[in-house]
Structure formats: C-alpha cells, structure tokens
C-alpha angles and dihedrals in degrees: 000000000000086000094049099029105212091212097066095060096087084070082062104039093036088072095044087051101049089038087057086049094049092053104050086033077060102032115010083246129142131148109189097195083053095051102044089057092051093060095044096049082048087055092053097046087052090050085048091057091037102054091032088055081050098045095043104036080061090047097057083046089231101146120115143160087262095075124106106178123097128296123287111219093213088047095046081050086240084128132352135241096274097047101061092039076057088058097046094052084054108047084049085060086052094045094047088050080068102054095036079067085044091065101038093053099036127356145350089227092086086070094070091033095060090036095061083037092063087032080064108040088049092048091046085084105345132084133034091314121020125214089230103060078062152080094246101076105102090042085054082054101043086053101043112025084033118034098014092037089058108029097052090050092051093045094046083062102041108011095238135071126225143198092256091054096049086052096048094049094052084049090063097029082061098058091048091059095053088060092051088057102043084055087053097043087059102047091044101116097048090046096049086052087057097046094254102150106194127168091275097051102052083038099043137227090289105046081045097056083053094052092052099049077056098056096047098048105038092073094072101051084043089067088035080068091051092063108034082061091048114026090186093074092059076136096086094063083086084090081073082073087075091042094092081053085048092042091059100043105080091046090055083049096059089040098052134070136188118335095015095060082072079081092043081053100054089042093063091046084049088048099056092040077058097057102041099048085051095050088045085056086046098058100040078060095059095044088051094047 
C-alpha cells in the first residue's frame, strides 16, 4: 500500500468517471463491463507509476533527509527493489489482459496506448534518464492522466472521440498536473541537491506558484467554453461548486513549507475528485433533460 499509495488513485478514477458521463451525456451510451475495466486499467497504470517512482527513486539512491514528501516502502526496507519491480511486471500483464479485451471489443489502437502507459510509468523514474529528474513531468500528466485518460475512456464507449471530450480532458489533465507540482514544489529544495531538475526547480518557487494558480483556474473557463458553445449543457457549471476550493489553493501553497504542503498536496487530489464528481452530475443532468 506505501509502493502503490492508495490516495493517489482519485487522480486516476476522476478522468474514467467524467469520461463515462460525457459519453452518455453525448450519445446515451454506456458498457459496464467496458467501463469497469477502464478504471481499473487507470488504477493499474497509477500503481505502476507509483511503485516504479518507489523502486527507482531508491535505486538512484536519491533519497535524503532533505526530502518531505511521503514514505518510500524500498527505502523504509518494508520490500526491496525487486520486489516491487516483481510487482510491477505483474500488475503490466494485468494491465495488458485488459486491453487485450479492449481490442478485441472495440480497436487495435489500445495496444499502443497501454503500451506507451506502462512506457511512461516506467520512464517516469526509470531508464537512463528518468522523466522525473525533468522538466516534462506535468506535460506527461496532462497528456496521460488528462487527454488520453479521457479520450480513450470516451472512445471506448462510443468509438469516436469529440471536442467536448478533448476540452474536458485537458480540464481535468490540468488539475493532475497540479498534483504532480505541488509535490515538486515541495520537494524543491531536496531535487535541486541531487541534480532533479523538475519544472519548479529550473522556474523557481515563484513562477511555479503562478503555474499552478493556472492549472487550478483554467478549467473552469474550459467548461465555461463548453457551454458557451452549447448553452444546453448549462448543467456542467456545477463544476463552479469546487472554484472557491480552487480559489484557496494557491494562497495555502504560498503559506506552507516542507512537511505541511503534503496537505497542499491531498487537497489538490480532493479538488479534482470535486470537480470531477460535479461535472459527472452535470452531465448525467444534460443526458436526463
């Protein structure tokens, strides 16, 4: 459970659920079977990041007392590195058992896409040059736990993908990414001693506190477009229920260090569960009316 860190999941369910609403908010359309598999497969892909952030940040020996973010497993000594990497191996069979469904049912094209999911999540720490250790993290996020995320969920329902869909999956893309900084702003001053060089640490504490102000609010107007396009789906301004959340964020970032950002942290994982529980209700709305 510390290798695979359980919390983190909702950054990885809250894309597949508001996907599945958009779809039948679209369309009508909705396979259980279908979507119980996606999130699943989305909660694999985020344990496979997870763990291989846990095995390979203790096999870059990277960890220091400088460090404010949550407890690895392989550095605590709870399971060493190959066992985790075990782990790993298994849970990408799984993950490929679900596509291979995927393709089967519906399209060839998950292949490659759960492929370059478990390329990622590997990358992200692992290999010569880890994303991790650069500036690209929060891009590989916004495309994976945002568009991808999204997409794949939506066409896995209806075989086709749609502008609403693409907005919405950069919405909520947006917001993961988020995470992903606040847990690199706090850990700033530790990456920058071992040479990681993430998108706060070649920004800076300030430009970072800008960007993710940015992240937090453009979703918002993002489904503001939606509507303003469409007026009949006035429903998904209940996302505007989680702005004041969004609102307060980037103020209790400035105002915490070290060990209190892990709440900064949560609150951003809460915060896009909000939103995209809200915008879910929203668009079960618009498919009722």
């Amino acid at each position: 459970m510390i290798a695979s860190r359980p919390p983190t999941w909702g950054v990885a369910i809250a894309p597949v659920i508001t996907g599945l609403a958009i779809a039948l908010s679209d369309t009508g359309i909705c396979h259980p079977l279908t979507a119980l598999l996606t999130a699943l497969l989305a909660v694999l892909m985020q344990a496979i990041t997870n763990m291989e952030n846990d095995a390979g940040y203790t096999k870059r020996k990277a960890e220091r007392s400088n460090r404010k973010g949550l407890p690895r497993a392989t550095s605590l000594g709870l399971l060493t590195i190959r066992q985790v990497e075990t782990a790993i191996v298994v849970l990408g069979m799984l993950a490929l058992a679900v596509t291979i469904y995927f393709i089967v049912a519906v399209s060839w094209v998950f292949l490659p896409i759960t492929l370059s999911s478990i390329a990622a999540a590997y990358l992200y720490m692992g290999g010569p040059k880890p994303i991790a250790y650069t500036p690209f993290g929060e891009i590989v996020v916004l495309l994976f736990f945002g568009l991808i995320a999204i997409g794949g969920t939506y066409y896995l329902q209806v075989q086709a993908l749609s502008i609403n869909i693409i907005i919405v999956g950069v919405a909520l893309g947006l917001i993961a990414a988020a995470v992903l900084l606040v847990n690199n702003y706090r850990d700033r001053i530790h990456d920058e001693s071992i040479q990681r060089h993430t998108l706060v640490v070649v920004l800076g504490a300030k430009r970072s506190e800008w960007i993710y102000q940015f992240m937090l609010i453009a979703p918002y107007t993002l489904i503001g477009a939606i509507v303003y396009m469409d007026v009949s789906r006035w429903p998904y301004l209940l996302v505007l229920a989680s702005l004041p959340a969004a609102l307060k964020l980037p103020k209790l970032l400035k105002s915490k260090e070290g060990y209190e950002l892990n709440e900064v942290l949560f609150s951003t994982v809460k915060l896009e569960l909000r939103f995209a529980i809200t915008l879910t209700i929203g668009a079960l709305i618009h498919w009722a009316l």
